[in-house]
GURO-725412 format. One record per residue (C-alpha): x, y, z; chain; residue number from 1; residue in three letters. Coordinates in Angstrom, 1 decimal. Each point is the difference from the previous one (the first is absolute). Layout:
BEGIN
+--------+--------+--------+-------+-----+------+
|     px |     py |     pz | kette |  nr | rest |
+--------+--------+--------+-------+-----+------+
|      X |      Y |      Z |     A | NUM |  ALA |
...
+--------+--------+--------+-------+-----+------+
# end
This chain:
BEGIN
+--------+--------+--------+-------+-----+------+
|     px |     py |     pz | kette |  nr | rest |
+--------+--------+--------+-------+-----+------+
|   -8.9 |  -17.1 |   31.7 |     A |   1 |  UNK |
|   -0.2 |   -3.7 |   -0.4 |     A |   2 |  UNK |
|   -3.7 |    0.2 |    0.2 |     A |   3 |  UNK |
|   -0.1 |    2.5 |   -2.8 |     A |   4 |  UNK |
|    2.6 |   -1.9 |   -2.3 |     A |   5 |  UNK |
|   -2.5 |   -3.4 |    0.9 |     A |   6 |  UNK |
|   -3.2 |    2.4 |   -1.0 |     A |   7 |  UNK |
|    2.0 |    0.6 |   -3.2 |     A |   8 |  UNK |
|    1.6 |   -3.6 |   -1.3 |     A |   9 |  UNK |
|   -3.9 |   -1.1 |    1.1 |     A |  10 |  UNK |
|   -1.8 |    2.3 |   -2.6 |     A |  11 |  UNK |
|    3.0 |   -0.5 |   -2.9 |     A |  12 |  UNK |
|    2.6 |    2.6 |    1.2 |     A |  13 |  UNK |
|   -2.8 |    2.9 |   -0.7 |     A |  14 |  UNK |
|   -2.5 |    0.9 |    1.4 |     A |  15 |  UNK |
|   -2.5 |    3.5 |    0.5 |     A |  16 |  UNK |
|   -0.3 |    1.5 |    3.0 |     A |  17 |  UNK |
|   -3.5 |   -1.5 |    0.2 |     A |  18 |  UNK |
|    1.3 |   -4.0 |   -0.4 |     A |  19 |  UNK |
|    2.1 |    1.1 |    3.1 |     A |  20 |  UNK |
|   -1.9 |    1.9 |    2.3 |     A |  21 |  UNK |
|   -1.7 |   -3.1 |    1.4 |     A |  22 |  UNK |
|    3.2 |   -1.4 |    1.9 |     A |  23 |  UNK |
|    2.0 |    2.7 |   -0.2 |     A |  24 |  UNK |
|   -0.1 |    3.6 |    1.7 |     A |  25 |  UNK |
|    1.3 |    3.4 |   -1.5 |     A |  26 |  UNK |
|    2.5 |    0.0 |    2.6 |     A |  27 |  UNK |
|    1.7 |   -3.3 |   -1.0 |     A |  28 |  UNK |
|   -0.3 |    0.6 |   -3.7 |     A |  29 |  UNK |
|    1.8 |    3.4 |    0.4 |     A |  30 |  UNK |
|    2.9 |   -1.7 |    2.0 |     A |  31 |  UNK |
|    0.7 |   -2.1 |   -2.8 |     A |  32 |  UNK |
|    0.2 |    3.1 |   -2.8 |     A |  33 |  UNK |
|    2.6 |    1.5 |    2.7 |     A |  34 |  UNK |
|    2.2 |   -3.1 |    0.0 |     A |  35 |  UNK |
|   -0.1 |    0.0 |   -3.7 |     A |  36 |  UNK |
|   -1.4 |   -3.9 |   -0.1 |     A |  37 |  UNK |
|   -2.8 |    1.4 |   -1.4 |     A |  38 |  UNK |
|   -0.8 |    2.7 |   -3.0 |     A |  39 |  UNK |
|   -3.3 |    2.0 |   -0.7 |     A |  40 |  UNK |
|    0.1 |   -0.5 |   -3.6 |     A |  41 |  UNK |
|   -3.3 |    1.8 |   -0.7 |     A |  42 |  UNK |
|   -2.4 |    1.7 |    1.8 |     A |  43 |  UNK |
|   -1.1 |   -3.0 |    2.7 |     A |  44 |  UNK |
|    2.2 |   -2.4 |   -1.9 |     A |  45 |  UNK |
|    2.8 |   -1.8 |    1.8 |     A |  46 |  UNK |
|    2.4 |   -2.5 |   -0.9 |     A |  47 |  UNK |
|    2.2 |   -2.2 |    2.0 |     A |  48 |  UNK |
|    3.5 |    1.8 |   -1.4 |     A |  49 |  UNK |
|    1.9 |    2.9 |    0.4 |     A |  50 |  UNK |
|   -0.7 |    1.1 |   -3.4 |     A |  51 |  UNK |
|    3.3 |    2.9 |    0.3 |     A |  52 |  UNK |
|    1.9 |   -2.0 |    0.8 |     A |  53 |  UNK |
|   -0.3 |   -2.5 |   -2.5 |     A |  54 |  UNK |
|    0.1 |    2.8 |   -2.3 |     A |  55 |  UNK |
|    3.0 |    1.2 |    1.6 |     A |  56 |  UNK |
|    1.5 |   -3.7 |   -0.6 |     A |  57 |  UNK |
|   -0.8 |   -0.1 |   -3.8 |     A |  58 |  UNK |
|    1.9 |    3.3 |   -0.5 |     A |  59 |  UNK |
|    2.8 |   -1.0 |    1.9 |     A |  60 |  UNK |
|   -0.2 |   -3.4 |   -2.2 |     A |  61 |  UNK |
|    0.2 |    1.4 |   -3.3 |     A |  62 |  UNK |
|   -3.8 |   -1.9 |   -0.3 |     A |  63 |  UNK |
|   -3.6 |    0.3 |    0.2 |     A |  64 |  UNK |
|   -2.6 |   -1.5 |    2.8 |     A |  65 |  UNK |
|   -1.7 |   -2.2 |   -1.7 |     A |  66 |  UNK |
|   -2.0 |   -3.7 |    0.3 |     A |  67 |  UNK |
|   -1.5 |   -0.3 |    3.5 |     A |  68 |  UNK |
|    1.0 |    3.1 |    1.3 |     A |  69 |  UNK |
|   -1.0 |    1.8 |   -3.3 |     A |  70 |  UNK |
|   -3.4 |   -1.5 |    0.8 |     A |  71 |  UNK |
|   -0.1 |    1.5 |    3.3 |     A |  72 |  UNK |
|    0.9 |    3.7 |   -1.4 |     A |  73 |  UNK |
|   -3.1 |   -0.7 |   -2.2 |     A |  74 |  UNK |
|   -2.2 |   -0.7 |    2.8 |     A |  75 |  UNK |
|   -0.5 |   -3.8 |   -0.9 |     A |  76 |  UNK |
|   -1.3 |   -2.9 |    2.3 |     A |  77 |  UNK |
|    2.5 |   -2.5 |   -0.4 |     A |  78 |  UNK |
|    0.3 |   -3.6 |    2.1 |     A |  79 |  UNK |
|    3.0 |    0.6 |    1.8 |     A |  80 |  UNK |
|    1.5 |    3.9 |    0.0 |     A |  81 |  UNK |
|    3.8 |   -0.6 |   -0.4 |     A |  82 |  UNK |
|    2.8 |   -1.2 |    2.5 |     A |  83 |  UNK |
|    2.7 |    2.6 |   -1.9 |     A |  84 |  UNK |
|   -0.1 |    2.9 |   -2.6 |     A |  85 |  UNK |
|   -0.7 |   -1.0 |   -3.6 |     A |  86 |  UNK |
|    2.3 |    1.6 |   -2.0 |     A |  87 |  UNK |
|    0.6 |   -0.7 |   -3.6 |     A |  88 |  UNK |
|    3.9 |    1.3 |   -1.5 |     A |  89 |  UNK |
|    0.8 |   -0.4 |   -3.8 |     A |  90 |  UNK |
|    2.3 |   -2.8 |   -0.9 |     A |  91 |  UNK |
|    3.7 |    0.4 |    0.0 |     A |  92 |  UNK |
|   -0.7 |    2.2 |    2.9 |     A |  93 |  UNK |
|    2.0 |   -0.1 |    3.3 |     A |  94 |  UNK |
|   -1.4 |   -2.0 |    2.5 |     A |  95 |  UNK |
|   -1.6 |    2.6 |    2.5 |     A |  96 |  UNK |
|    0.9 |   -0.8 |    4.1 |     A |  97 |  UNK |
|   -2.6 |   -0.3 |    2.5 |     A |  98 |  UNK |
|   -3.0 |   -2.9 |    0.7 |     A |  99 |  UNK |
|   -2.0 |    0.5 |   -3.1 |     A | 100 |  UNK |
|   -2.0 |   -2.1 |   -2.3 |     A | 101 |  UNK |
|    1.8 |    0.5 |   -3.2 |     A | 102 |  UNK |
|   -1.2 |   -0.8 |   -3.4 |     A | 103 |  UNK |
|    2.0 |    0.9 |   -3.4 |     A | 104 |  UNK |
|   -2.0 |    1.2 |   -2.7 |     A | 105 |  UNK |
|    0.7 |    2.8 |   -3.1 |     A | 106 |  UNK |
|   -3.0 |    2.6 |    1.0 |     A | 107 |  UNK |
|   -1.1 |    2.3 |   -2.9 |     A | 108 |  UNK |
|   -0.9 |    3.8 |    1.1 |     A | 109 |  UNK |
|   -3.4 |   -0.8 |   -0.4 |     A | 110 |  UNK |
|   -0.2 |   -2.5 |    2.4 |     A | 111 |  UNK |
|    1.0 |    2.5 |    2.9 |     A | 112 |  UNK |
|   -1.7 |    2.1 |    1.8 |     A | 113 |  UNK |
|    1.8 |    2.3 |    3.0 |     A | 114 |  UNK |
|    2.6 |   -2.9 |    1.0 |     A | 115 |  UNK |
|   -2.9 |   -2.7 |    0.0 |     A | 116 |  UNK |
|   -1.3 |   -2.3 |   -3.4 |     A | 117 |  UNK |
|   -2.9 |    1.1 |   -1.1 |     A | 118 |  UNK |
|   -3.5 |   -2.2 |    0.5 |     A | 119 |  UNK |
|   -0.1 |   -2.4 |   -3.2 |     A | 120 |  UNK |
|    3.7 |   -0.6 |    0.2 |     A | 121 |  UNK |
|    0.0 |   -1.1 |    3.9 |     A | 122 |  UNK |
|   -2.8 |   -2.4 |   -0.7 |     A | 123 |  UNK |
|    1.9 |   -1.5 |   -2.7 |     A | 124 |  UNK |
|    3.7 |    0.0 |    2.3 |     A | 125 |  UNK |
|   -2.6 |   -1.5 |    3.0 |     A | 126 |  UNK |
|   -1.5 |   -2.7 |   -2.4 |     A | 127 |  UNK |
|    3.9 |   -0.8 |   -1.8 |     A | 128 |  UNK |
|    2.2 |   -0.1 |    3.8 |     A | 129 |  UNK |
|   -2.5 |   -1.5 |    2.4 |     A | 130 |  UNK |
|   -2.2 |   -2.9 |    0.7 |     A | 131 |  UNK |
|   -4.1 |   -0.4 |   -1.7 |     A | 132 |  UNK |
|   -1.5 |    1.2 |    3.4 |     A | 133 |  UNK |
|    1.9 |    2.6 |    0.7 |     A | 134 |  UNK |
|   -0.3 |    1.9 |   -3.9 |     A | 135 |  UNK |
|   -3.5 |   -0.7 |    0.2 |     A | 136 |  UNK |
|   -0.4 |    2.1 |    2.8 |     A | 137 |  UNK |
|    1.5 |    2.7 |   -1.5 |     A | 138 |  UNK |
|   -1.4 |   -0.2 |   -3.2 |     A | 139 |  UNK |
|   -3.3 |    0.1 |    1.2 |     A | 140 |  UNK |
|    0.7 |    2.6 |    2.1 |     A | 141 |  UNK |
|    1.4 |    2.2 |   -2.9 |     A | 142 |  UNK |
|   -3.6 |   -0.7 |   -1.8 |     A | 143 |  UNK |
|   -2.1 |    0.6 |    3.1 |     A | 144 |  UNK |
|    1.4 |    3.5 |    0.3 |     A | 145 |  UNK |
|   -1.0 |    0.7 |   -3.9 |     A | 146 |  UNK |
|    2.8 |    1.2 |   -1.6 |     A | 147 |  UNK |
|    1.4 |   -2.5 |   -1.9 |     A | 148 |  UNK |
|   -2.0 |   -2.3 |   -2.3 |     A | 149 |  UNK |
|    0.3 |   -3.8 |   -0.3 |     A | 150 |  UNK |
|    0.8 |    0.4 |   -3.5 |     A | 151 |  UNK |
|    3.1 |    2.4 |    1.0 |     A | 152 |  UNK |
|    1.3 |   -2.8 |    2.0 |     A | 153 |  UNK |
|   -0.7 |   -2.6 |   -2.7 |     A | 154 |  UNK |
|    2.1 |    2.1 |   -2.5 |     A | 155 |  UNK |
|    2.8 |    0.8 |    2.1 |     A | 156 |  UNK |
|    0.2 |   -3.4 |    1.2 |     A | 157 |  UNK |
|    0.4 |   -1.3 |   -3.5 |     A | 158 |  UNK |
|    2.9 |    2.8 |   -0.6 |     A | 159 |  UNK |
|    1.6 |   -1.2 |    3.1 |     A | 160 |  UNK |
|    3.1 |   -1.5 |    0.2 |     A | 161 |  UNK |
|    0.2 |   -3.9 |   -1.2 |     A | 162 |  UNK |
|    1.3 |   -1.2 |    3.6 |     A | 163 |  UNK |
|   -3.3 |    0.2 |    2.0 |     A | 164 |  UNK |
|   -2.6 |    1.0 |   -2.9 |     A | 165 |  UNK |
|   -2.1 |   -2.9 |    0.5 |     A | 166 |  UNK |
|   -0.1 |    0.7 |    3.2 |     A | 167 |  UNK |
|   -1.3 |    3.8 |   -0.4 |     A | 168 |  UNK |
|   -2.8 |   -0.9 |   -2.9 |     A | 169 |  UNK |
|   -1.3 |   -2.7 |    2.3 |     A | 170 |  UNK |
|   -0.7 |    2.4 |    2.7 |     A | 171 |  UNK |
|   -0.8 |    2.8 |   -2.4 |     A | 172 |  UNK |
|   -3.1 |   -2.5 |   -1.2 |     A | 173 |  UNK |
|   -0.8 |   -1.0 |    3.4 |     A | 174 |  UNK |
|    0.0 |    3.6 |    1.4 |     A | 175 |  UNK |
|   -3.5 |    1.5 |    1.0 |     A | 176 |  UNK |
|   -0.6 |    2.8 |    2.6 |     A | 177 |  UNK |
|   -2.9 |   -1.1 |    1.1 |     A | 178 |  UNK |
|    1.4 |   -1.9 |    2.6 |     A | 179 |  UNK |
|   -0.3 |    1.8 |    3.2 |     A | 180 |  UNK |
|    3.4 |   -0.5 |    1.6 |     A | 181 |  UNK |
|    3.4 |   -2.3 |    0.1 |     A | 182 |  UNK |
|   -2.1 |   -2.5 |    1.6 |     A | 183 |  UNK |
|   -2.5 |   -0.4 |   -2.6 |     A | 184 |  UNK |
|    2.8 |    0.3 |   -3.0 |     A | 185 |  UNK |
|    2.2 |   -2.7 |    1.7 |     A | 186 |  UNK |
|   -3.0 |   -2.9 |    0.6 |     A | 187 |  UNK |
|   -1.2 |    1.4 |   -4.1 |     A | 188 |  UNK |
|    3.6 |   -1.2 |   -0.7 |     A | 189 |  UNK |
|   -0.1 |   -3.2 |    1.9 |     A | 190 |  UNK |
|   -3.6 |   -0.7 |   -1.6 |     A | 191 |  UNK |
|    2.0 |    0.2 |   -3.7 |     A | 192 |  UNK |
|    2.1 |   -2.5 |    0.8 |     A | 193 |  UNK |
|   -3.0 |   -2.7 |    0.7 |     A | 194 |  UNK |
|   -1.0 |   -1.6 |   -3.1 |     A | 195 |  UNK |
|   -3.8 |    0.3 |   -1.2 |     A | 196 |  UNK |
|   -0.2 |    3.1 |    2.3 |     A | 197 |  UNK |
|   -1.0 |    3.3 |   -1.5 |     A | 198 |  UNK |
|   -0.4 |    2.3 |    2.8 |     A | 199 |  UNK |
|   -1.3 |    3.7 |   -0.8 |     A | 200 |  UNK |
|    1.0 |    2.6 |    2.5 |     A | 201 |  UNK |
|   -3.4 |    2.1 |    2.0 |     A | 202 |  UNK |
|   -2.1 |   -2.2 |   -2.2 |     A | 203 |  UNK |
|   -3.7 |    0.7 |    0.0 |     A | 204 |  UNK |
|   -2.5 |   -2.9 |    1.5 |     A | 205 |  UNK |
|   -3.4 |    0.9 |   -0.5 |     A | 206 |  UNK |
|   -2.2 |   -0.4 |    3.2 |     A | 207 |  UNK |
|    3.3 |    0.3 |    1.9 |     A | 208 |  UNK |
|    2.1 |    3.0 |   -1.1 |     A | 209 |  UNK |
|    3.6 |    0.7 |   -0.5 |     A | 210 |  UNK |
|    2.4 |   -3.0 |    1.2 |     A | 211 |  UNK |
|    4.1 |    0.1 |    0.1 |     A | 212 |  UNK |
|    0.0 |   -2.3 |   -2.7 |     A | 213 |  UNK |
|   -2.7 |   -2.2 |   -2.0 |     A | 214 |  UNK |
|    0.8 |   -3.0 |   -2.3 |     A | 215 |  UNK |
|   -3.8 |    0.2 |   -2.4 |     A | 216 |  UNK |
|    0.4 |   -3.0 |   -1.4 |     A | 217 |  UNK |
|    0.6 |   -2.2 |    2.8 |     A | 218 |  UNK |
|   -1.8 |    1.7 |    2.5 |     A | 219 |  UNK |
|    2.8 |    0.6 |    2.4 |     A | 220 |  UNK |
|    0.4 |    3.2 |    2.3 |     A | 221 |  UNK |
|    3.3 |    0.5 |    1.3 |     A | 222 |  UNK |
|    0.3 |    2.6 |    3.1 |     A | 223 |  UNK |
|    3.3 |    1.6 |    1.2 |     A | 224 |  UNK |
|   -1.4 |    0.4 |    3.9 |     A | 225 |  UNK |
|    1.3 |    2.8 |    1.8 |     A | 226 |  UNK |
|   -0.4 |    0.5 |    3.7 |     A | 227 |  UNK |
|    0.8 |    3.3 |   -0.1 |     A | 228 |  UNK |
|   -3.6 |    0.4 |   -2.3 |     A | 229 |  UNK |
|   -2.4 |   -2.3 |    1.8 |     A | 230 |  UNK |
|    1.2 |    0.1 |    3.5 |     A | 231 |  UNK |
|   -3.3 |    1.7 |    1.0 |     A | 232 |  UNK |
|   -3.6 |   -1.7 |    0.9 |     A | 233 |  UNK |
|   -1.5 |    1.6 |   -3.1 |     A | 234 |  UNK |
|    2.6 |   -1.0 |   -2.6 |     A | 235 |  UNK |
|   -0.1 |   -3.4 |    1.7 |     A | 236 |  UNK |
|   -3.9 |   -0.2 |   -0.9 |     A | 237 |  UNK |
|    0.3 |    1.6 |   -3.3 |     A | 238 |  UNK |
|    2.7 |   -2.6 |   -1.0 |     A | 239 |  UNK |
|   -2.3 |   -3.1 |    1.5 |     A | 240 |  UNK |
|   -3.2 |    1.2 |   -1.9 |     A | 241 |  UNK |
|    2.8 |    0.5 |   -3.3 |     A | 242 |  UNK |
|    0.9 |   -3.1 |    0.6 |     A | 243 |  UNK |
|   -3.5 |   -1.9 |   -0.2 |     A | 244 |  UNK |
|   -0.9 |    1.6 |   -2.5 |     A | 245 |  UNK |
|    3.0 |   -1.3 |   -2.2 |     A | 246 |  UNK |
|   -1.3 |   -3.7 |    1.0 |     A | 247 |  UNK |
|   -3.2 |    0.9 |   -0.9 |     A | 248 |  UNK |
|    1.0 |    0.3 |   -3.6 |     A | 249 |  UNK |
|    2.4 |   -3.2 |    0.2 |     A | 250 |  UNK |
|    3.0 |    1.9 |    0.1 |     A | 251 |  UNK |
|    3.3 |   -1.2 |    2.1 |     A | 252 |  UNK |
|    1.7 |    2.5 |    1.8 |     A | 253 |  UNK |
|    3.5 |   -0.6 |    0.7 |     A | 254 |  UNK |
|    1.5 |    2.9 |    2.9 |     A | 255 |  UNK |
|    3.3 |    0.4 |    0.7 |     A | 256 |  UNK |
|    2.0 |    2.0 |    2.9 |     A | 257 |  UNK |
|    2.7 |    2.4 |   -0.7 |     A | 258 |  UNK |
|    2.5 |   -2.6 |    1.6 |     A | 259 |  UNK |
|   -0.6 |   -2.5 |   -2.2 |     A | 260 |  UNK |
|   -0.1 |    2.1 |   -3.1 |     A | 261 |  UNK |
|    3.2 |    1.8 |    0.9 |     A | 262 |  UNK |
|    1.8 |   -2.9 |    1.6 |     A | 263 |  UNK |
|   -1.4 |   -3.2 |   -0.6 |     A | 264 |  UNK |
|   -0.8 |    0.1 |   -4.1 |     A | 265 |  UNK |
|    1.0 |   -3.4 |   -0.9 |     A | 266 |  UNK |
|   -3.5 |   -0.8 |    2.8 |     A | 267 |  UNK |
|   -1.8 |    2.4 |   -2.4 |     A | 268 |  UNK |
|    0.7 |   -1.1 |   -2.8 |     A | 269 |  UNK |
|   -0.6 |   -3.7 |    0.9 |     A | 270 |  UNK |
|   -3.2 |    1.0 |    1.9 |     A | 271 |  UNK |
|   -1.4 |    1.4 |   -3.4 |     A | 272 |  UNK |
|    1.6 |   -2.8 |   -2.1 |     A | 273 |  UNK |
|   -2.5 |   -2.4 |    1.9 |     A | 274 |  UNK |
|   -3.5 |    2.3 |   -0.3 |     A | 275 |  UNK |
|    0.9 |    0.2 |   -3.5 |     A | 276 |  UNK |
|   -0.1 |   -3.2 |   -0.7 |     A | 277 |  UNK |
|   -2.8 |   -1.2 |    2.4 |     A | 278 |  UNK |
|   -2.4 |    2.7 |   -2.1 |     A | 279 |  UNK |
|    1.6 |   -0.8 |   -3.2 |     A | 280 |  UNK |
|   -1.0 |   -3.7 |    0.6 |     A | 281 |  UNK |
|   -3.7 |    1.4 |    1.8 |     A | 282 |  UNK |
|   -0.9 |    2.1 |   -3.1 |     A | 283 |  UNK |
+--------+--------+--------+-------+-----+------+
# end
């Protein structure tokens, strides 16, 4: 089972039966929907939660699953899937027992769907309660599955509460499902913070193809490098010859690890600080 809950927090919490099915046998993975540390949420969707339970524990709370947790129930990548159940109780409400993450917020009906917050409002909770990284992960998630619109988030984020509404409408604007995964939405989110850096997600590079992100104007190609996606002899060559081509057409290309993305940002973000300003002062 700790192999499958690894499998899971390594692809965002979620993951298809086809993300998993490398590492992971049928055997294992059916193990871990027994012990209930797992849920098949769709058809060959699983998430790192039992999502009854946590149900269960909103009833019993008087509240609604919600942030993290109401990410999961949506079938979101996020960057870290949650220590304890997110459950969200009106104000004035008693204080419910039990290890949860609580948050205190007056939900309309609309905003609830089944015991859970609906999509648009759990972006907007996400992008109000945590940290950039972590609501940008879910916010991009929420667009890559294509039911929610940027502009949905945009206007709820304005509507939002005053305590945190910055906070939402900044990651509402940055929000942009084209980024493949939590590790791609979390180095996008690092790359804001470097001034002169405008990095667009799966940009376009002609001569090259897609790349994880591609600054145009400066000529800088930023990589999130995965192991798990060029481990083999022919994804090693693929990425060489990718690679050569980029100098070819004077561009920089800046790779990072999923280490130092996820665990060493302030590294990142001076990393790309310092090619900024050496091809700032080149061009």
């Amino acid at each position: 089972m700790d192999e499958v809950a690894q499998a899971l927090r390594d692809r965002g919490g979620v993951a298809h039966w086809s993300e998993l099915k490398e590492s992971l046998s049928r055997d294992q993975l059916e193990i871990a929907l027994t012990s209930g540390s797992v849920s098949r949420i769709r058809r060959n969707l699983y998430v790192l939660a039992d999502m009854r339970e946590v149900r269960r524990l909103a009833i019993t709370a008087g509240g609604v699953a919600s942030h993290l947790t109401a990410a999961q129930h949506w079938g979101w990548k996020v960057k870290d899937p949650p220590v304890r159940p997110c459950i969200t109780v009106a104000r004035g409400s008693r204080t419910p027992t039990g290890d949860l993450e609580l948050h205190w917020q007056d939900l309309a009906p609309k905003d609830i769907a089944g015991h859970v917050t609906r999509r648009v409002p759990t972006v907007i909770a996400c992008a109000r309660a945590y940290d950039g990284a972590t609501a940008l992960c879910v916010a991009d998630s929420a667009l890559r599955e294509g039911q929610v619109t940027r502009q949905q988030l945009l206007t709820a984020a304005q509507a939002s509460p005053r305590t945190g509404r910055s906070k939402a409408t900044r990651i509402a604007q940055l929000a942009d499902g084209r980024a493949a995964n939590p590790f791609e939405s979390v180095l996008r989110w690092l790359c804001a913070s470097v001034a002169g850096l405008c990095a667009i997600p799966q940009g376009e590079v002609a001569g090259v193809g897609r790349v994880d992100l591609f600054d145009p104007r400066l000529g800088i190609v930023i990589e999130a490098e995965s192991f798990e996606f060029h481990g083999s002899l022919e994804a090693f060559r693929r990425d060489v010859r990718r690679y050569t081509e980029c100098a070819r057409r004077g561009l920089v290309v800046v790779r990072f690890t999923w280490h130092q993305v996820m665990h060493q940002p302030d590294y990142v973000r001076t990393a790309l600080a310092d090619v900024v300003r050496a091809r700032s002062r080149a061009l």
